[in-house]
N, C-alpha and C positions, 0 to 999 in steps of 0.2 A: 605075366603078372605073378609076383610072387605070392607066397602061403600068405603072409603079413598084409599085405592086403587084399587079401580076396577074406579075410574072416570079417572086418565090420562091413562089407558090401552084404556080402550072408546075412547077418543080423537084419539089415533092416528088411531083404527082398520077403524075408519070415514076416516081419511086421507086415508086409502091405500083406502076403497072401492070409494070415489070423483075421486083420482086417476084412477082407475083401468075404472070407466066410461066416463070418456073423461072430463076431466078439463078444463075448457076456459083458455086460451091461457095468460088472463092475470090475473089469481090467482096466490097465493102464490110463492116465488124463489122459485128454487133449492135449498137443504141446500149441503153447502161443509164440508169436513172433512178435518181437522188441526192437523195432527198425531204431537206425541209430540216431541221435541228436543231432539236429545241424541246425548253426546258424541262421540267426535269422534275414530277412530278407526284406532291405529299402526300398521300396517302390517308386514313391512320387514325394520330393522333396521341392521346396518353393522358396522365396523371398523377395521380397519386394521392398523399395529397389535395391538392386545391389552395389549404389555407387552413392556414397555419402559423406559428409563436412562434418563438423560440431554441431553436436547436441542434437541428431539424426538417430530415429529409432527405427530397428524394423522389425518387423513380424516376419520369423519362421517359424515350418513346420515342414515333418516328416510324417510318412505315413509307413509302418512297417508289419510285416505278418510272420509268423513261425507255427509251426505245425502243430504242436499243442503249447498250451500253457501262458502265462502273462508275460509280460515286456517290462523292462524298466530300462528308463533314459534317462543320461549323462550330458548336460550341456557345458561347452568350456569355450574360451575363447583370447585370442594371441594379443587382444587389445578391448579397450574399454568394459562394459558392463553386461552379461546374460542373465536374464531372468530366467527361472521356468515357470510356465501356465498348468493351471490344476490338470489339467489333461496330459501331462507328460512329457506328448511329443508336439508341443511347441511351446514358443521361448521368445522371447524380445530381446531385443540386440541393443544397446544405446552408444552411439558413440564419445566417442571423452574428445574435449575440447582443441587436442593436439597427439602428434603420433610420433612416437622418437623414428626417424630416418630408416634405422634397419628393422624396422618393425613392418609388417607385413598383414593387416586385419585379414581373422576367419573368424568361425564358430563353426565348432565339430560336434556334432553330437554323436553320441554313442548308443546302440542301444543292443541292451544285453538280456537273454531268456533265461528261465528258471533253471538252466540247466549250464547255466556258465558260459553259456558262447555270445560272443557278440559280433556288430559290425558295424563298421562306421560310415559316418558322410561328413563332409567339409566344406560348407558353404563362403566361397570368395569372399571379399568384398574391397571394390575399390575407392582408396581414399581421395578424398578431395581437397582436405583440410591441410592446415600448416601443419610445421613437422615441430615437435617439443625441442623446449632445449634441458629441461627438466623431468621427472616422470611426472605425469599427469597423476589429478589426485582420485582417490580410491569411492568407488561407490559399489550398491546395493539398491537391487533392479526390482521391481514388484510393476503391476496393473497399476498405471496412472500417480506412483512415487517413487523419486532418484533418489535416496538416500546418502549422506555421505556416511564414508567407516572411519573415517579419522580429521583431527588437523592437519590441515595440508597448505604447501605455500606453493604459487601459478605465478607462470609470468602470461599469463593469457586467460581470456575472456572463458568463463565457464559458463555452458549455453544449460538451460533450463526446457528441456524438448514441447514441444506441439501437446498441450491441454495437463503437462504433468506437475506435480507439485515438487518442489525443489528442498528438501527436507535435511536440515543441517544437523539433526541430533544432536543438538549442543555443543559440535564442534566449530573449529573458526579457520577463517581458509583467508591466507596472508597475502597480499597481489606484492611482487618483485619484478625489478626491470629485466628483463631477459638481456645475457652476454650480449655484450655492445648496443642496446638499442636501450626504449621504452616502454614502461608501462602503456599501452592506450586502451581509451573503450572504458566499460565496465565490469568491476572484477565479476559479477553475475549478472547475467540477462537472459531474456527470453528468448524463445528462437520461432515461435509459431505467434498464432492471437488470442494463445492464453495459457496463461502458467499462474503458477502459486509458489511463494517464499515463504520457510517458515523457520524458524528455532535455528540460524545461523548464526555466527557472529565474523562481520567482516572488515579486515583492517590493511595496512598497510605497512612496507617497511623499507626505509633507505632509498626511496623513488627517488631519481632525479627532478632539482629543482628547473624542471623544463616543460613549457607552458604548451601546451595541445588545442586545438580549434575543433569544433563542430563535432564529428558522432568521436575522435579520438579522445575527448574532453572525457578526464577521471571521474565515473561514478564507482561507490561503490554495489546497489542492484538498482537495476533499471529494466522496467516495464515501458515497451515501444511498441504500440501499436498494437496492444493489449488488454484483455480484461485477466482479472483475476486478484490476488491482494499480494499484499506483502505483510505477513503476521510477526508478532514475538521475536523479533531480530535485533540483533542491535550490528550499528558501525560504528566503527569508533578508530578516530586516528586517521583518518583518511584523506591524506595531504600530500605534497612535494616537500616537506620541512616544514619548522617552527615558524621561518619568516616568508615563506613562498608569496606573492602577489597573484598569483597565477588564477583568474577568474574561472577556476573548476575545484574540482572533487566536493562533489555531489552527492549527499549521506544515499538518499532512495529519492528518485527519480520514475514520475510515471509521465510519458510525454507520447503524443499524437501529432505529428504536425501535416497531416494528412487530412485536409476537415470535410474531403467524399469520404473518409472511410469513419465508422466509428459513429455516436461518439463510444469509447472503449471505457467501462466502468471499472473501478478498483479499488479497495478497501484496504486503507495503509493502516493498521490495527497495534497498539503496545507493543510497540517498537522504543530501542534508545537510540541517540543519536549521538553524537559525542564528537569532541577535538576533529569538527571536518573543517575542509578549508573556506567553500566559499556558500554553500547552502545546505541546511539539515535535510532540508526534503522537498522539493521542487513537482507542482503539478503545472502541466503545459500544455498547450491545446485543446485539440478537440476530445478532452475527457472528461469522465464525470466520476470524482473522489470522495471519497470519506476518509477523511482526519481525523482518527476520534482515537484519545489516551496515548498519545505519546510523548515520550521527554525527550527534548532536544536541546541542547547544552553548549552553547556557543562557545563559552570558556572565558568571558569575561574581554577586559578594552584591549584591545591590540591599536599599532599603528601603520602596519603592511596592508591589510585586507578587509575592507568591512566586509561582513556575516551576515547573511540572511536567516535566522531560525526554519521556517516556512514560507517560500514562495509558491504565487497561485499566478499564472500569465497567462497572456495569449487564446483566448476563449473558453480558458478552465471551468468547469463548474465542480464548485466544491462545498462539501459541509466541514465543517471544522470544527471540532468538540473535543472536550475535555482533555486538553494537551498542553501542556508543561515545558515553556519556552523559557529559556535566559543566557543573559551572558552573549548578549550581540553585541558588540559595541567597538569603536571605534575613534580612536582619540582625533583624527584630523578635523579640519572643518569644511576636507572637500567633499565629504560625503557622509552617510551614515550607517549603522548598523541597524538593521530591524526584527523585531520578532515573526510579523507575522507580514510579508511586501506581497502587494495585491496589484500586478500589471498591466495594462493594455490600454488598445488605441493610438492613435498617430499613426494606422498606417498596419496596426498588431490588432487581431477581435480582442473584445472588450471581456473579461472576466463578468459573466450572469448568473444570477441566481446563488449567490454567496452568501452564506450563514456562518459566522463568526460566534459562537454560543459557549461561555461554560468554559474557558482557558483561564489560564495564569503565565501571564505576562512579564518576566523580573528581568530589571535592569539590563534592560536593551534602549539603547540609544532612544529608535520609535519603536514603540509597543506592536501599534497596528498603524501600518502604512496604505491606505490608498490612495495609488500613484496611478491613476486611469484617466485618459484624456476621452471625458465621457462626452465632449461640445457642450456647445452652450445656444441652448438648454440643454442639460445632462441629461443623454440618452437614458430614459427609464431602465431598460435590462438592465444598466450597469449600478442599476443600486444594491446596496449590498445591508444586510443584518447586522450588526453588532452592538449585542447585546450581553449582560448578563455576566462578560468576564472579567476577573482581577487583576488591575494592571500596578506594579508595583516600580519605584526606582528611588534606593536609598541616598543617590551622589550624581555627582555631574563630571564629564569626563568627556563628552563634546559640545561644539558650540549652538549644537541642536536639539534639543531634548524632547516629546510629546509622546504621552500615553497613548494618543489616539491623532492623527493626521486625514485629512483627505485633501489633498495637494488642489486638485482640482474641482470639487465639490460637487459630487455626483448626487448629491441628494440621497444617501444612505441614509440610511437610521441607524441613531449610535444610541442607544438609552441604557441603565441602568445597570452601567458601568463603575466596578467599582474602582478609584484612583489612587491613590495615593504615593507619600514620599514625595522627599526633596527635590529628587531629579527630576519630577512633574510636576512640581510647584510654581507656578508664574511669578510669584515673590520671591524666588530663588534668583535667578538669573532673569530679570525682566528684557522681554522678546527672544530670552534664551532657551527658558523650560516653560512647556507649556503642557495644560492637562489636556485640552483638547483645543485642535488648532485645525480649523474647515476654512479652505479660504472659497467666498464667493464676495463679488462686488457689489451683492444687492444686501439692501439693509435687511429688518426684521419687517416681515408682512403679515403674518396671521400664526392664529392659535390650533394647535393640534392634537386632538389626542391620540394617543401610542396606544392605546390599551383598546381590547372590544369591550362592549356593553354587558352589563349584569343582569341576570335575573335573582333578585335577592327577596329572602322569606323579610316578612314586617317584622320590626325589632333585629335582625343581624345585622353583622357588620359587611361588608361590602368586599372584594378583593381590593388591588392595590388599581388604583387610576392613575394613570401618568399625564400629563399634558404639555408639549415642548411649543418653545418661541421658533418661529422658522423666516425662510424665508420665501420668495416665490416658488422656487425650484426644490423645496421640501428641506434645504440644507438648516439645520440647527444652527441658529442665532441668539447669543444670550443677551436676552432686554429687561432693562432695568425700570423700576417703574414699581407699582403697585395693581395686583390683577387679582381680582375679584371671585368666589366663589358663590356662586347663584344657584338656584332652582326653581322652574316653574312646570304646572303642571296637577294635576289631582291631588298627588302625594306630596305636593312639593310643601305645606305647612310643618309634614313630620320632619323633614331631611335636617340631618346635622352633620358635617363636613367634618373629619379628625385623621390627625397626622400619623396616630398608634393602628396597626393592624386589627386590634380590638376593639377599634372604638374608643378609648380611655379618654380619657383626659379631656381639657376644654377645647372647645367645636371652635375649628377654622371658620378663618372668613377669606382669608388671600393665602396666595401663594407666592411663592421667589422665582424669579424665570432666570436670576441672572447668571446663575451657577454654570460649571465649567459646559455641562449636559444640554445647558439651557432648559432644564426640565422643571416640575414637579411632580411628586407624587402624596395622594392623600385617600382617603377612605370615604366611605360615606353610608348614614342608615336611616331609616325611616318610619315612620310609630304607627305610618299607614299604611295600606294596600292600593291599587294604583300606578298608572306612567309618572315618570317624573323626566322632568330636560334639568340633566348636569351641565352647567354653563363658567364658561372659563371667559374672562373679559377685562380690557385695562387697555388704555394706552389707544392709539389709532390700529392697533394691530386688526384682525379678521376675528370674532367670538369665536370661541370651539364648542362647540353646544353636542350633548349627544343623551339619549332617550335611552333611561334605564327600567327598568321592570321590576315593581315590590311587588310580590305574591302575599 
């Protein structure tokens, strides 16, 4: 050994022996030890499953440790969408609806210590789905919403995952035929038994004018076998071409034809619909929908395709309110354009429990179509509400015209409706335009009133009373004649009958039944306190008598 090193051995053998005889208290520190940084360290990593299609999510997570200090994680991935969860080390995976060929799905995640080191894992995952022939389009992954990040055009179905909301950010996502083939399916759909559409706009562009059958039939979203809504969206443009015949492209589709499973509810909400080819918005089967505030825009008379605005088939149950229909129409005379076609029977369930309330109906061939083959006598379920909405048609442009139809005479109730214009004028084209047109084979048999009973203070005026001409099977028959306004009963000296919601004017004694409605409505008040029986009567018809209340 040489001098050179034998003098720091020396130094320290002095340190231990100072040490080892009692050190004064204030020499030299302690020396510490600062073991060096390492990596950190993945334990137990998971995912489930690891073998997925379109519109397939999955939950990882890692679990990892390092010797002091906090962790932060990196998620990334070779194909479609990662989220991360407030917890760091996990992450949701979504898949995108198609995978270009040389693409290979993972999700790496990374995870790195306060001290710069990190380490990774790489979780597989094998694909199942078609292969792209375009890049699929761009999203942004959270807890229970797909977001998209841009306008993007697909030649394939974009799947909407298992309970998550489909959230368009006010972009619009174009469907294109893919190299050598077709558009098929819907440009978005669901993939589980519940999703949500919201704030997208979906259109179409240069499709071929080539005709698809049964699930390849062009929608553009469709809810199958689902609950959930379809909000604030519009479609628009959603066709084969100008002139296409082709009995599809479908604006929003919600359909069950599944009637053990369900029924699947769904709330189609201020939506537009626009330039689609063969229906705005179609409810079908075993569901139950609400229609309420949307515009749907048929585009006015073509002579390739008659237009449906709103179809409701196949044992739909639907409410239907405050929605903005026109523009169906259809110049030939083998068919018609309608606003709002109400389906079933022969063979198809019967549309039940239908409420038509509160639309506006413009220049559509038929306004509201019920075309349900309810038997005879019409099966009750299939009566249907319609009430209360404006049906409007300035011109005539087929050889069929009618605000209001029920082909088969289901005994619906249609009241206080409001009609108007030419194209629903019976003096227009006589047996050509008709304001309302119910066919049944039995004449008019009894009196009814549409309205419940009052309880009204002595001295006010009364709500509005309705009473329609019918006939056995509850169907509106307009009869001609003179029909009488009566009361008998305690109060029945004070009662005086008026056409004004206020009472005004001089007191009824009859009313008109012959109108398109077959209806009347009138008011009524009384100077006493007491029951009173309001009675409606004329002609061989049934009296309609009904028991009011002056407090």
């Amino acid at each position: 050994m040489s001098r050179v090193d034998v003098r720091p051995l020396s130094l320290l053998v002095l340190g231990w022996a100072l040490g080892a005889t009692g050190c004064d208290e204030h020499g030299a520190p302690p020396v510490t030890y600062d073991p060096p940084a390492v990596a950190p360290s993945i334990e137990v990593s998971s995912a489930a499953p690891a073998s997925v299609g379109p519109g397939e999510v999955l939950s990882l997570e890692v679990s990892a440790t390092v010797s002091r200090g906090t962790l932060s994680y990196a998620w990334t991935t070779t194909a479609g969408t990662v989220g991360t969860r407030a917890s760091g080390n996990e992450a949701l995976w979504t898949s995108p609806s198609c995978l270009p060929g040389d693409v290979t799905p993972s999700v790496t995640v990374t995870v790195t210590s306060d001290a710069g080191l990190s380490a990774s894992h790489t979780f597989p995952i094998t694909w199942t789905g078609p292969a792209c022939t375009r890049a699929p389009c761009s999203f942004s992954l959270e807890e229970g919403r797909l977001a998209l990040a841009a306008d993007c055009t697909t030649d394939s179905t974009l799947f909407v995952p298992e309970g998550y909301g489909f959230d368009g950010a006010g972009h619009t996502v174009t469907a294109v035929d893919p190299p050598g083939g077709a558009f098929t399916g819907a440009v978005i759909r669901n993939r589980g038994g519940t999703a949500r559409v919201h704030g997208v706009t979906v259109t179409t562009s240069g499709l071929k004018d080539q005709c698809q059958t049964g699930a390849a039939k062009l929608r553009g979203i469709l809810l199958e076998g689902a609950s959930g809504e379809v909000v604030d969206s519009e479609v628009s443009g959603l066709g084969k071409g100008t002139t296409s015949g082709c009995q599809e492209g479908f604006g929003i589709e919600v359909r069950n034809d599944d009637a053990s499973r369900g029924p699947f509810r769904v709330d189609v909400l201020r939506n537009r619909v626009s330039a689609f080819q063969k229906v705005g918005i179609l409810a079908t089967g075993a569901v139950e929908v609400t229609l309420a505030d949307n515009t749907v825009e048929g585009g006015g008379p073509v002579d390739h395709i008659a237009r449906n605005g709103i179809q409701v088939s196949n044992g739909a149950r639907a409410r239907v309110t405050g929605n903005r229909v026109s523009g169906n129409a259809y110049t030939r005379a083998d068919t018609t354009g309608t606003g709002l076609l109400v389906s079933g029977g022969a063979g198809a369930p019967l549309v039940t429990g239908l409420v038509v309330e509160g639309n506006t109906f413009t220049d559509n061939d038929i306004g509201i179509y019920l075309s349900q083959d309810a038997g005879e006598p019409p099966d009750a379920s299939a009566r249907a509400r319609i009430a209360g909405n404006v049906l409007q048609h300035g011109s005539v442009s087929n050889p069929y015209q009618a605000a209001i139809a029920d082909y088969y005479g289901t005994g619906s109730l249609i009241t206080s409706n409001d009609l108007s214009g030419a194209g629903y004028d019976p003096a227009t084209v006589p047996d050509g335009t008709f304001a309302v047109d119910v066919y049944t084979p039995h004449p008019a048999s009894k009196l009814a009133f549409l309205t419940s009973a009052y309880g009204v203070a002595a001295g006010a005026c009364s709500g509005k009373v309705t009473v329609q001409s019918q006939d056995k099977d509850g169907n509106l028959v307009p009869s001609v004649g003179t029909f009488s306004l009566t009361a008998s009963g305690p109060a029945a000296p004070g009662v005086t009958f008026h056409a004004q919601p206020d009472c005004s004017g001089a007191a009824l004694t009859t009313v008109d039944l012959s109108t398109a409605q077959a209806e009347a409505a009138f008011y009524f008040k009384s100077s006493q306190p007491g029951a009173v029986t309001v009675e409606v009567s004329g002609g061989s018809l049934t009296m309609a008598s009904q028991v009011q209340a002056i407090q």
